[in-house]
C-alpha distance (Angstrom), angle and dihedral (degrees) to the residues before:
residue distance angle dihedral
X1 . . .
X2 3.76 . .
X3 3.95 112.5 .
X4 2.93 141.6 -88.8
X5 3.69 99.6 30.9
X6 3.97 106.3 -163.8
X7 3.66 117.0 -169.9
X8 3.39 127.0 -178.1
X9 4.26 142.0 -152.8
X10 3.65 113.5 -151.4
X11 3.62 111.5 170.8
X12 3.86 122.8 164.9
X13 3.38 122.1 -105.6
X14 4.31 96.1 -126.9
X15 3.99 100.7 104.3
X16 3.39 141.0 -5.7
X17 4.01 127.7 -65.7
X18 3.37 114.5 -84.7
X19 3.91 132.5 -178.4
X20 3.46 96.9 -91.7
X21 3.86 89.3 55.2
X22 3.90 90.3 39.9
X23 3.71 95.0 51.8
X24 3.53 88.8 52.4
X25 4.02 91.3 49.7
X26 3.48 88.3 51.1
X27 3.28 103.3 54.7
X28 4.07 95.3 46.9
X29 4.02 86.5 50.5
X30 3.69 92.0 45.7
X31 4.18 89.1 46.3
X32 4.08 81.9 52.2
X33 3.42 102.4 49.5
X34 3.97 96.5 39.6
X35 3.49 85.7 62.2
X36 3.45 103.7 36.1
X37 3.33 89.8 -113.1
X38 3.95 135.6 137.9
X39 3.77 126.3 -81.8
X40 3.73 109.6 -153.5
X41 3.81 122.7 -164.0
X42 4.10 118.0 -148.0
X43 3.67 128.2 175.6
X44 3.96 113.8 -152.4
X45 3.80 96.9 -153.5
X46 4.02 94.4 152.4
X47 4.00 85.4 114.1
X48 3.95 86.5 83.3
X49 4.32 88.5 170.6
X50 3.99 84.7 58.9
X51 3.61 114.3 31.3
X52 3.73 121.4 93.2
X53 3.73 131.8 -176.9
X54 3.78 88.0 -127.6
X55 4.04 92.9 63.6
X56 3.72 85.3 43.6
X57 4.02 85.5 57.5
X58 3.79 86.3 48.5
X59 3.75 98.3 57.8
X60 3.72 93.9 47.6
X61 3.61 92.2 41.4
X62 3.44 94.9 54.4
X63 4.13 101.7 40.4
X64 3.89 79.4 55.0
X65 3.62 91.1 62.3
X66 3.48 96.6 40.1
X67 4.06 80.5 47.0
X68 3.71 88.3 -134.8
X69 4.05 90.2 160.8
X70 3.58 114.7 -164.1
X71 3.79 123.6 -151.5
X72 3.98 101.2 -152.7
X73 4.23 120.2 26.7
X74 2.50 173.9 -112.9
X75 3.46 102.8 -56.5
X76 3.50 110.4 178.0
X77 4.26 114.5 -147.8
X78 4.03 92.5 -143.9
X79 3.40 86.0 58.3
X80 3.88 97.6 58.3
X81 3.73 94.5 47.6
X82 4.05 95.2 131.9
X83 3.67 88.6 46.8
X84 3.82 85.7 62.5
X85 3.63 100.6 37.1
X86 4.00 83.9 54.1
X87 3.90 90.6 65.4
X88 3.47 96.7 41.4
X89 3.88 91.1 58.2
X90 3.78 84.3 42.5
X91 3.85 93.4 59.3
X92 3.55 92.9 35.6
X93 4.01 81.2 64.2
X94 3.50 92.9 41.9
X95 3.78 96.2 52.4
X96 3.33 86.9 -123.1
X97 3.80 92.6 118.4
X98 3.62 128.1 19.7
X99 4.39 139.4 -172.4
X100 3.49 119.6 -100.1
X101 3.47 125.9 -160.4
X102 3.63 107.2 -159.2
X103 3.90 119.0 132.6
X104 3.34 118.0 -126.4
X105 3.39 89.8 -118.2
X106 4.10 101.7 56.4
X107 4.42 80.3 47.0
X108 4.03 92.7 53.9
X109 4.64 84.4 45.1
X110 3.77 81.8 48.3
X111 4.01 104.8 51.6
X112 4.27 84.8 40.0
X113 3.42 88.9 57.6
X114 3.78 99.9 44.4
X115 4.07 86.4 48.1
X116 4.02 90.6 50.0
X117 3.52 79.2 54.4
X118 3.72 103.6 50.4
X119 3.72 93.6 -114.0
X120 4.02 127.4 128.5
X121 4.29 97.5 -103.3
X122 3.77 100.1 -117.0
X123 3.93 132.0 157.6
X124 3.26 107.6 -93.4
X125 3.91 105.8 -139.0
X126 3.96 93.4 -107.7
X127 3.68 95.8 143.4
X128 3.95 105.0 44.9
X129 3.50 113.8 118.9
X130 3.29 97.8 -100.3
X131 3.76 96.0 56.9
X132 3.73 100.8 34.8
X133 3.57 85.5 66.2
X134 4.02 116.1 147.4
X135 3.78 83.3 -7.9
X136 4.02 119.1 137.4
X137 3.74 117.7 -131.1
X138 3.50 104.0 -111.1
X139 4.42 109.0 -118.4
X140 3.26 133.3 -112.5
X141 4.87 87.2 20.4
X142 4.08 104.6 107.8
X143 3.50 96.1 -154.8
X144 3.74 135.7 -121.7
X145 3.83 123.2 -117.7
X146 3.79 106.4 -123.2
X147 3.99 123.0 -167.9
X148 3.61 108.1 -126.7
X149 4.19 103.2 -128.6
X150 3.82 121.7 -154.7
X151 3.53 115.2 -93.4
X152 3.49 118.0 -119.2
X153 4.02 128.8 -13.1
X154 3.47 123.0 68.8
X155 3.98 158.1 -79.8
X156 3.54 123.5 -120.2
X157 3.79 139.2 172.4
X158 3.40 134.9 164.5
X159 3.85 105.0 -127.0
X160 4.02 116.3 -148.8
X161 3.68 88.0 -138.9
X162 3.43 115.1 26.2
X163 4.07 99.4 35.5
X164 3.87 117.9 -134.7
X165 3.98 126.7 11.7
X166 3.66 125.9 -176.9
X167 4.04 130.7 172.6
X168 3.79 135.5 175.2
X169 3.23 116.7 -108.5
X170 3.50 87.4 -144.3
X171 3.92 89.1 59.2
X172 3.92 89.7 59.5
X173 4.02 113.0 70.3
X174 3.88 122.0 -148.6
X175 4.10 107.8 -73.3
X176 3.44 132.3 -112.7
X177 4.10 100.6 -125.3
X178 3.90 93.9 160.0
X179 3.96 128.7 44.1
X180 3.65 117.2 -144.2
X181 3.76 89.0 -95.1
X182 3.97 97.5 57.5
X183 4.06 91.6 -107.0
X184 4.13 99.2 131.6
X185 3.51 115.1 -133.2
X186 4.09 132.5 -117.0
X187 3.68 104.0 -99.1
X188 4.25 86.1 49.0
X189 3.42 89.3 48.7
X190 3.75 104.4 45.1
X191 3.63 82.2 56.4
X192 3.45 96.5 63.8
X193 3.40 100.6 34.7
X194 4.02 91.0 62.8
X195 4.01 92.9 47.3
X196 4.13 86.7 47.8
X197 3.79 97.3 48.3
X198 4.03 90.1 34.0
X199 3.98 96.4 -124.4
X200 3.64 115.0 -167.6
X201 3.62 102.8 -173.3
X202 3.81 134.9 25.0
X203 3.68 118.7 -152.8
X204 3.54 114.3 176.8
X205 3.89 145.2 121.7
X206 3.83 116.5 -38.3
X207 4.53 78.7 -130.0
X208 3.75 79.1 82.7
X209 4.16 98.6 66.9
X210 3.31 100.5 91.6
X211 4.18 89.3 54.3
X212 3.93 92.3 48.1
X213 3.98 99.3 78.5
X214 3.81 88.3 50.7
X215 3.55 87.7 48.3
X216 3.64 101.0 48.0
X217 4.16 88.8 46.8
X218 3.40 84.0 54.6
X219 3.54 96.3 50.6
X220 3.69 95.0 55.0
X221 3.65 91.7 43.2
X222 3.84 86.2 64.3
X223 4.04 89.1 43.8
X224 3.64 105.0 -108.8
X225 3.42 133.1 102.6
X226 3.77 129.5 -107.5
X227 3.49 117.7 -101.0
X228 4.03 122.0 -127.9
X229 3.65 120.0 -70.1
X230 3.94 130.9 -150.9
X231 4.03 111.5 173.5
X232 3.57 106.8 -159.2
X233 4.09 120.1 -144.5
X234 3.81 120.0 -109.9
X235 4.08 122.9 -93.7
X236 4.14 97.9 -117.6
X237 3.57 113.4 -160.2
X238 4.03 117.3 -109.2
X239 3.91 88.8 -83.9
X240 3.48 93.3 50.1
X241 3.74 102.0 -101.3
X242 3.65 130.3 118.2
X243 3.72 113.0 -68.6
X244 3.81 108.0 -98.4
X245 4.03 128.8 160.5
X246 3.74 105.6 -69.6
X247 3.76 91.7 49.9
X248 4.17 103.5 46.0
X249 4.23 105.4 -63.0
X250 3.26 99.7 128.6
X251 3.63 142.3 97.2
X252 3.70 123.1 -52.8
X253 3.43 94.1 -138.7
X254 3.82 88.3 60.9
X255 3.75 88.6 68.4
X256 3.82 91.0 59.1
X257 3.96 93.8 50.6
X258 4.20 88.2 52.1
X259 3.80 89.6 61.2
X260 4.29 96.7 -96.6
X261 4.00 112.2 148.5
X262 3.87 114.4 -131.3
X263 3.81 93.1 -128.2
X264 3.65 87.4 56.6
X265 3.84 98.1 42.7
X266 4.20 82.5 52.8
X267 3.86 87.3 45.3
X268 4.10 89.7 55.2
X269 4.13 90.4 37.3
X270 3.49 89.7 52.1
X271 3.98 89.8 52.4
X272 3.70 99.5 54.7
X273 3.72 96.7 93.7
X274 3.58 106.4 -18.8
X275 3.90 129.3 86.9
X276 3.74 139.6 -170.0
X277 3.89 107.3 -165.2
X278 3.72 107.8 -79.9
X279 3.87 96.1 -23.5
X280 3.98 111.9 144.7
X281 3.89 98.8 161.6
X282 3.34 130.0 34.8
X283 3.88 150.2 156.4
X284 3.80 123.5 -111.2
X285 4.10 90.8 -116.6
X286 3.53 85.6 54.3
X287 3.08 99.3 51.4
X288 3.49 94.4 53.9
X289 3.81 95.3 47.2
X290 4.20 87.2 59.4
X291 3.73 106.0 39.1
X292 3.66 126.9 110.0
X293 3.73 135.2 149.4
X294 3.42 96.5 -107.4
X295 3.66 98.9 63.3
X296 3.78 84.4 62.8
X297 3.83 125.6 116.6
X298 3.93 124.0 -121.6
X299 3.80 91.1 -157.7
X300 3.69 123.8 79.4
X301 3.68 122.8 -93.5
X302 4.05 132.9 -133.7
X303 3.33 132.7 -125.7
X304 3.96 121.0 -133.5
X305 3.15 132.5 -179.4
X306 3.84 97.8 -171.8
X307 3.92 87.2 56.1
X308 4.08 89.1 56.7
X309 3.55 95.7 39.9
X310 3.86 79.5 61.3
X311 3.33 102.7 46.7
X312 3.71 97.8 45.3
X313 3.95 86.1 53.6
X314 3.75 87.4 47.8
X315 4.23 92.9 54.7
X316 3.73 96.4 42.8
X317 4.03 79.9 64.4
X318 3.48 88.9 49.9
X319 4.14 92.9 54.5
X320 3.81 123.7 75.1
X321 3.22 125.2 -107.9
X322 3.48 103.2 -116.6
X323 4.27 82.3 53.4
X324 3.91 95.8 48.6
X325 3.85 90.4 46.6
X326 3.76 81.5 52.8
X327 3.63 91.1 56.9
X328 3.68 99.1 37.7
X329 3.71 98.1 57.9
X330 3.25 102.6 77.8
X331 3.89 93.0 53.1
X332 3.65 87.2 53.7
X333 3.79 89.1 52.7
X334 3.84 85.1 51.7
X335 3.54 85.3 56.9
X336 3.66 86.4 60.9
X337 3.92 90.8 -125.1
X338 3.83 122.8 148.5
X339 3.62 96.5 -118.9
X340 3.75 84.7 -168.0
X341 3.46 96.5 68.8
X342 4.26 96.2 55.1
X343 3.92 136.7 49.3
X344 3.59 121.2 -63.2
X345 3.90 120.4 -69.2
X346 4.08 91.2 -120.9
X347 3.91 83.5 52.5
X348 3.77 95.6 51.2
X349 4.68 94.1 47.9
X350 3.28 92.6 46.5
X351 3.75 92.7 50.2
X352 3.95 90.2 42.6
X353 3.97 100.4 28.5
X354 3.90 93.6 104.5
X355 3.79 93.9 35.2
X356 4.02 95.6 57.8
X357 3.54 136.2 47.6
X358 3.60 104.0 -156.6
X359 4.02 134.8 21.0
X360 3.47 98.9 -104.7
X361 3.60 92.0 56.7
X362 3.75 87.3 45.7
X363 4.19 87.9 57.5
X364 3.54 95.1 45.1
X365 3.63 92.5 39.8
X366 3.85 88.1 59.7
X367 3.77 95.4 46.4
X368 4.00 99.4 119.5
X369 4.11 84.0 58.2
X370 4.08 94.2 65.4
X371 3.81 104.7 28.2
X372 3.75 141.3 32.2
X373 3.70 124.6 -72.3
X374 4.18 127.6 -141.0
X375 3.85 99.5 -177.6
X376 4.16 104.1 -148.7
X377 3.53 108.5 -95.8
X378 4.03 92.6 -130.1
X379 3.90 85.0 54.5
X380 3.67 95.2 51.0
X381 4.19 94.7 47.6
X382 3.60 87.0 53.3
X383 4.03 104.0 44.3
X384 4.67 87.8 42.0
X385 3.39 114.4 61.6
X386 4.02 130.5 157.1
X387 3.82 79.4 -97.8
X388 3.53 98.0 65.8
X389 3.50 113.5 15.4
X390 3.91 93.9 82.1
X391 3.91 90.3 63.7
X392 4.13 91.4 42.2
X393 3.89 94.1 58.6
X394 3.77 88.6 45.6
X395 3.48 88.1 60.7
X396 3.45 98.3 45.9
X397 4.01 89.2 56.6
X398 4.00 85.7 42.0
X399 4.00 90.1 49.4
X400 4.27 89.3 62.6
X401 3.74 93.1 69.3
X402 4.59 106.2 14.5
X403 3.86 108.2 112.1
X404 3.61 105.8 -100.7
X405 3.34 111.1 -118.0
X406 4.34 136.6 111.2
X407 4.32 90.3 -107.7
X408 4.15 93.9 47.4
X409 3.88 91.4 44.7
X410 3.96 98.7 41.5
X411 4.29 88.1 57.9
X412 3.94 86.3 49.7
X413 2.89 91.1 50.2
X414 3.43 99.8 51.0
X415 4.10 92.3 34.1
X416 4.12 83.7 55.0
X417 4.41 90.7 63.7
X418 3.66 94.0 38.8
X419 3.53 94.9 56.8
X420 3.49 97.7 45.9
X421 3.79 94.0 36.9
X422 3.87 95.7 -110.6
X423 3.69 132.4 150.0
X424 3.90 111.4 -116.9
X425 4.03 87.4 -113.1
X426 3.85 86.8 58.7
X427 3.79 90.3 65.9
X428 3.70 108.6 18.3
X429 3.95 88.4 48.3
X430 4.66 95.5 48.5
X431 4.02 82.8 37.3
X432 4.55 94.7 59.7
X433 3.93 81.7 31.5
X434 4.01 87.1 63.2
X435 3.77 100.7 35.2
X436 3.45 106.2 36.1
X437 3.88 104.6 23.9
X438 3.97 90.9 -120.2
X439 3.39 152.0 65.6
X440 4.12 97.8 -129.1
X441 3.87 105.6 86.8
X442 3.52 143.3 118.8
X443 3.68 117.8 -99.6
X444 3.73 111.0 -38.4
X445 3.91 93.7 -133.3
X446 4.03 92.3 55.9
X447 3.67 85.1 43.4
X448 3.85 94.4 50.7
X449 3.88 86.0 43.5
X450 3.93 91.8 64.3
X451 4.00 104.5 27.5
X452 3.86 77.9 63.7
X453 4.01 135.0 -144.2
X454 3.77 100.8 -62.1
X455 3.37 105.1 36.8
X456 3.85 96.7 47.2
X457 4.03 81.5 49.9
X458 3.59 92.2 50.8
X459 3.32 93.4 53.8
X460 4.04 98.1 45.1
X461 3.85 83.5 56.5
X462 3.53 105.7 55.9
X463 4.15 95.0 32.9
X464 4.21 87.7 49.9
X465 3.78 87.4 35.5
X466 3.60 91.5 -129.5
């Protein structure tokens, strides 16, 4: 691999980041860093109508989370407008670009036409040079800037992911590279940007084909060579159809505020489509030490929510505890619980970590530990019965004095039904009943252990009424 490899992002500024766009980030940062390359950063804000600052925000926002760093950037196109303008005037020199003068009108009569007559609606070269001959620009029509194309042959380009690509030159007509107005347009710009910023691969969405021959002409035009190219399938939804809101299209950032970890998100982007052997779970680093192009699939990949719930689940048992409390608290704090007044946050993960998939499960899973609990009446008539109560109010009186601690309150526990002749469900079920106001919990001794002497009292009291 010749060095430095420089990959960039460039994602436009007209909505937020969404998988699709983040899977494709990933894998040119991953590209970068596994060959100790540079990750560059651009923001294609030429759609002035459509971009906002706030999707701008979003992007960043959410490659922070995702901690895609990038080593150059951003580097925003409206800010290198003379830079463009410069090359334009350059290939208008050159002949390598000319105006046309066509209203947009006498271009939409053309392409009609051509359709009515089963032909692919193309410009039809009108204003080149040669044909404009002795002609009079028409007044009052600022004229585009179109790229003259070759004529005839073809384009080719061997793609890293999708293997050999060829079009006919004659296929592709002669680009618009200037509006009306003087603002360049993307494929022009793109162009430029990658000689500028010396890009030596392009990995992006395979919805970018059709723009690569005109690129790559364009390229050559300007005397440089096209960098490499990897399209990368689309994300389908589970049923198969293009990802849309109700089946993972939204923002990134959205997966951070429903409790997701980053290194898992980058575990399940790195999935869709790309394969290392047998690998389910894996770290970020190593993920970045095994990827190449090559190990990418040509077919499209599937979203599933039940396979990130998973893996999220599966790194938060990976993290230490004292890292998972970290990123629990401030899902408890959403919660609006006084973290204060429970057991530590490390405590509380590793004591839910294989019970939840996500951290705001996790906080409102651990609920009962930071606030106060009123069991449902219904739910306490059917959990204490003459049975059992005997044996519950024991322990409550044995609880004031019993070392505190999971191994001394698991055997009374256990003593407490064998006495009385119980099942362990008949106390273990009444006892999370009373402390924790439901039946869903993890064992009722670690439980006990962390809710702590006085409150687990407290609670015994008023539920038994003592």
């Amino acid at each position: 691999m010749p060095s430095p490899v420089r990959v960039r992002f460039a994602p436009s500024p007209t909505g937020f980041l969404h998988l699709g766009g983040a899977r494709t980030a990933l894998f040119a940062w991953a590209y970068a860093r596994h060959f100790q390359g540079k990750f560059i950063l651009r923001i294609e804000d030429t759609d002035r109508e459509r971009s906002t600052q706030v999707a701008t925000q979003a992007i960043l926002d959410s490659m922070a989370w995702l901690g895609l760093n990038y080593d150059e950037g951003p580097f925003y196109q409206m800010q290198r407008m003379p830079r463009y303008c410069e090359v334009i005037d350059d290939m208008l020199a050159r002949g390598l670009a000319y105006r046309c003068y066509m209203p947009t009108g006498e271009l939409d009569a053309l392409r009609e036409a051509q359709m009515a007559r089963g032909e692919k609606p193309r410009y039809d070269g009108r204003w080149r040079p040669e044909n404009a001959a002795g002609k009079t620009p028409p007044t009052g029509v600022a004229p585009v800037i179109r790229f003259r194309n070759p004529d005839g042959g073809a384009v080719a380009w061997d793609d890293r992911v999708k293997g050999h690509i060829e079009f006919a030159n004659d296929e592709l007509d002669d680009l618009v590279i200037a509006r009306p107005d003087g603002t360049p347009t993307y494929n022009f710009c793109v162009v430029v940007d990658d000689i500028d910023m010396r890009i030596t691969h392009v990995i992006r969405g395979d919805d970018h084909v059709n723009n690569t021959p005109r690129q790559i002409n364009i390229f050559r035009a300007l005397g440089f060579e096209p960098p490499v190219f990897a399209h990368v399938p689309t994300v389908l939804g589970e049923d198969g159809q293009k990802l849309s809101k109700r089946h993972g299209a939204v923002s990134v950032t959205e997966y951070d505020d429903a409790g997701y970890l980053p290194e898992a998100m980058i575990n399940f982007l790195a999935r869709l489509g790309w394969a290392h052997g047998n690998d389910e779970v894996f770290s970020p680093q190593e993920f970045c030490e095994w990827f190449d192009l090559d190990a990418i699939s040509a077919a499209p990949s599937r979203f599933n929510i039940d396979k990130l719930r998973w893996l999220n689940q599966e790194h938060m048992k990976r993290l230490p505890p004292e890292t998972l409390g970290q990123r629990l608290l401030p899902f408890l704090e959403k919660e609006k619980l006084d973290v204060a007044a429970g057991p530590p946050p490390a405590a509380v993960a590793e004591l839910f970590r294989e019970r939840t998939a996500t951290l705001i499960e996790m906080a409102q899973a651990a609920r009962f530990f930071y606030t106060e609990v009123a069991p449902d009446e219904t739910l306490l008539a059917a959990q204490i019965q003459p049975a059992n109560r005997a044996a519950l109010e024991e322990l409550f009186a044995l609880f004031e004095t019993l070392p505190w601690n999971r191994e001394s309150l698991n055997a009374a526990l256990k003593d407490a039904s064998k006495q009385h002749g119980l099942k362990p469900p008949q106390i273990m079920m009444p006892m999370r009943a009373l402390v924790a106001g439901t039946l869903s919990t993890p064992a009722i001794d670690a439980v006990l252990t962390l809710l702590g002497r006085e409150k687990t009292r407290e609670r015994l009291r008023a539920g038994l009424r003592l």
